[in-house]
C-alpha positions in Angstrom: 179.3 92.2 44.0 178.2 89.5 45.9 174.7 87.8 47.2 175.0 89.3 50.9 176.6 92.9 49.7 173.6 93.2 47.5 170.9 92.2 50.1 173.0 94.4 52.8 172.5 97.2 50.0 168.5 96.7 49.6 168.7 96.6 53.2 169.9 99.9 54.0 168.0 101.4 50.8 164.5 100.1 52.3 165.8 101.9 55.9 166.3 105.0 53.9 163.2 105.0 52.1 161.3 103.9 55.4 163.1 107.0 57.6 162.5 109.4 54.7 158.6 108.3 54.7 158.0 108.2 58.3 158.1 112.5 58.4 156.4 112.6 55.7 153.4 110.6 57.0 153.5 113.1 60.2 153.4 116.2 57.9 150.5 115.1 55.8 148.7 113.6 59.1 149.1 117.0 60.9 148.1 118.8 57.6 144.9 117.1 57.0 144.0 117.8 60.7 144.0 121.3 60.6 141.9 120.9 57.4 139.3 119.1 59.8 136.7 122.0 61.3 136.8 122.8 64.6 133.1 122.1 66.2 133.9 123.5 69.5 135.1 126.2 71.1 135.5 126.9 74.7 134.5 130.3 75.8 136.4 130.4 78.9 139.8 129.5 77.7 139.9 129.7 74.1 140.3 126.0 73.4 139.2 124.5 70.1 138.3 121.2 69.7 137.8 118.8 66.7 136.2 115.9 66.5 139.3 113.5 67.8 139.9 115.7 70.4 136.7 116.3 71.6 136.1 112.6 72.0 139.4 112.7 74.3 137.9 115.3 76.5 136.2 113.7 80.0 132.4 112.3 79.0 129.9 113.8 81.7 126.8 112.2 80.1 123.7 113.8 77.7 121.5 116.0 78.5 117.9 116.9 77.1 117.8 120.2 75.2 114.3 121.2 76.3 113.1 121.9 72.9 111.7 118.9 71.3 113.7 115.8 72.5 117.3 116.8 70.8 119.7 115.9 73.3 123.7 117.5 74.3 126.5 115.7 75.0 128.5 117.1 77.4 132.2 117.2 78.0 134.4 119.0 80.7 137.6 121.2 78.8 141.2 121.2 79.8 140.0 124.4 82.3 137.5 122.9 83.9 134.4 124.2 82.0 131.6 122.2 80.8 130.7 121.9 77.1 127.9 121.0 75.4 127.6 119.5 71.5 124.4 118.5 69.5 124.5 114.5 70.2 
């Protein structure tokens, strides 16, 4: 075989491995996500939210609790509602 063949061959084998991997990646990614707890719920539509997605959701601000200086961040849902989560 020649030079080229034989770097054309490692070529394609690296592009086989790489395609192979690349699902892979996504399944364990997606896996390991729904292994995450979800630390909100919303109570008007039934959304869950973890911790990536809740960061994604629209900031409003923080709020004081009213019972000893702990304060709520809150976050408006998908439907529109606001929620509230320990800061």
């Amino acid at each position: 075989m020649g030079l080229a063949k034989v770097c054309s061959v490692r070529r394609v084998a690296a592009f086989l491995l790489f395609i192979a991997a690349v699902p892979l990646y996504v399944v364990a990614r997606r896996a390991l996500e729904r292994l995450r707890p979800v630390i909100k719920r919303c109570r008007a539509c039934g959304a869950h939210y973890r911790r990536v997605a809740w960061q994604k959701l629209s900031y409003l601000g923080v709020m004081d609790d009213g019972f000893g200086g702990h304060h709520l961040e809150l976050r408006n849902c998908a439907c529109g509602s606001t929620l509230s989560l320990p800061a």
